[in-house]
N, C-alpha and C positions, 0 to 999 in steps of 0.2 A: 504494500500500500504506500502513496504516497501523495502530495499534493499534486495538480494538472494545473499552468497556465493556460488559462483562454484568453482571447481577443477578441474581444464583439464591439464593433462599432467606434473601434478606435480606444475601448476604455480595455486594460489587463486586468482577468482576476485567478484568484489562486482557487481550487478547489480540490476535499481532499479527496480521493478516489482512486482507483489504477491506473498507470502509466499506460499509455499508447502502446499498443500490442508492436507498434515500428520500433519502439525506441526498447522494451527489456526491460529487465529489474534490474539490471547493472549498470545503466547506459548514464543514469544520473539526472541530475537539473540541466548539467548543458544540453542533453537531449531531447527535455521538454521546451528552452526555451526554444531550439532549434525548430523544433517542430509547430512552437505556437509562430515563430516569426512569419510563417507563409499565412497565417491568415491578417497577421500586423501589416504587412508592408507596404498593401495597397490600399490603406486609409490614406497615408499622406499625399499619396499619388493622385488620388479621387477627391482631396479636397484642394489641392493645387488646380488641377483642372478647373474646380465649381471657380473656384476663385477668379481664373485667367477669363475665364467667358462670362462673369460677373460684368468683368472690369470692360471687356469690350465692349457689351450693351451698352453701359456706361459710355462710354467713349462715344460708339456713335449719337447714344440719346443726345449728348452736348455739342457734336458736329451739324445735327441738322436744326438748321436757323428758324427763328421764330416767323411765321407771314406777315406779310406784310397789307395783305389785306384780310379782313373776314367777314365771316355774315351777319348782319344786323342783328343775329338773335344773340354772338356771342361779344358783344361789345358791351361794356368797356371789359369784360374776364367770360370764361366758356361759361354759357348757358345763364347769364346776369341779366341778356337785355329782352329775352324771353317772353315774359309779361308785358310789356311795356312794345313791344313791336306784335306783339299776335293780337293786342287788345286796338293798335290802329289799325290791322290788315281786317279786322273783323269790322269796326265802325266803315270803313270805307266800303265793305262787300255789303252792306247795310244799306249806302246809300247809293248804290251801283243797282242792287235792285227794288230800290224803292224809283229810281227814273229809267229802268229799263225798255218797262213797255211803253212808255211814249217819245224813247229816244231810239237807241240803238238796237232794240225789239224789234221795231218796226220795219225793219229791212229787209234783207234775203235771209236774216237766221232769225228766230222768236224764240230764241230761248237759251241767251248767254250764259255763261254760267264764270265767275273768278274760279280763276283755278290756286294762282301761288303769286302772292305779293315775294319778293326776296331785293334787299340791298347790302352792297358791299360797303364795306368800311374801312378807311384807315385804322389800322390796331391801335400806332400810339395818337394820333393826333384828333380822331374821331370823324375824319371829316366822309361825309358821301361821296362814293364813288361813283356807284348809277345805282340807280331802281329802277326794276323791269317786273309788270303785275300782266301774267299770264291768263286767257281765258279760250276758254271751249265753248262751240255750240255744234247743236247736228241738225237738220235736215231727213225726214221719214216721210216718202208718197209712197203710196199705192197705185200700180200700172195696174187699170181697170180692168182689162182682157187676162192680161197671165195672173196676177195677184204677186207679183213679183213685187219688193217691197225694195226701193231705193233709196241709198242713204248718200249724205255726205255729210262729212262733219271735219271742223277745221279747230286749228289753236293757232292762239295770236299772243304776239308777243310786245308789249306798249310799257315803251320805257316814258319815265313821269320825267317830268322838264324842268330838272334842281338846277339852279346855277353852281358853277365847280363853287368848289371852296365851303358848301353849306356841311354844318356840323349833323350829326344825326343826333343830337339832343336840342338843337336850333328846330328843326323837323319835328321833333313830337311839341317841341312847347307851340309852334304854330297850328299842329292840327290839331291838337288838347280843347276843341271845339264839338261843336255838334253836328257838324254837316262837314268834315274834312274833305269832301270830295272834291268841295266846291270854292275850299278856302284857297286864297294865292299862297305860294311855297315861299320861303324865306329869299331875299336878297329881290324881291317885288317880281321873284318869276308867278308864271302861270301856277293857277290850279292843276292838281291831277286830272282831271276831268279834260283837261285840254289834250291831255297827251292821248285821252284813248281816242279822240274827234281824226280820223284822217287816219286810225289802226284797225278799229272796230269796222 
């Protein structure tokens, strides 16, 4: 009988019990530690590794630069400006089809639909890039003879008419209104309304 080193996990413990039928009852401690070193030797090997490809991640995470533009939802930090932009895209799709049908309804499509307000932003300076507010309509007849049912249906894309340079918190305090559709945009540009006039 005698004590048996083990290795698990990087940690050595002693236990008492028989020697490894490789190593004899002659063979000694040098033969147990011998024996436990192969299961020792490849922790520091395996934690050298974890370490080295740590450090790369690393490395690249702090090579790849921050943008330089983003989307209105995550200015001025990711996911901050959230509220405050889906609560204008919402009033504005509000008053888009409250003058629908006696505006741009009335045409070759009856039945616009907003699809997606989105604007870019300077990260650190705030300022607007563009805003482009996308919309859908379709078109459904019936060919009276075959019962063949014909469709068309399109998406528009109508960018709103900021002068450069306007902030996107200059932007919500002007539309912080009740009819934003129809307010003028900061720096004495046009309303949104104008830009859809010539896109719709």
């Amino acid at each position: 009988m005698g004590n048996v080193l083990t290795a698990v996990c990087g940690i050595a413990r002693i236990h008492p019990g028989e020697l490894s039928d490789r190593c004899g009852p002659r063979r000694g401690a040098r033969c147990r530690l011998i024996h436990c070193s192969g299961t020792a030797m490849f922790k520091p090997v395996r934690l050298l590794v974890v370490l080295l490809l740590s450090g790369a991640c690393q490395l690249a995470s702090a090579a790849t630069p921050a943008p330089t533009f983003v989307d209105a939802v995550d200015w001025p930090a990711n996911g901050e400006g959230w509220e405050a932009f889906v609560d204008l895209e919402q009033r504005l799709e509000q008053d888009f089809d409250n003058i629908c049908g006696d505006t741009f309804c009335g045409g070759e499509f009856s039945d616009y639909h907003p699809l997606r307000l989105r604007c870019s932003v300077h990260r650190v300076s705030g300022v607007v890039r563009s805003c482009i507010w996308t919309f859908g309509a379709s078109e459904v007849s019936v060919d009276p003879g075959s019962g063949y049912l014909r469709s068309d249906s399109r998406v528009w894309r109508c960018t709103a008419p900021l002068k450069a340079g306007t902030r996107l918190d200059e932007m919500y305090r002007t539309l912080a209104v009740n009819n934003p559709l129809f307010e003028p945009l900061p720096g004495g540009a046009p309303p949104i309304y104008d830009g859809l006039i010539g896109c719709l």
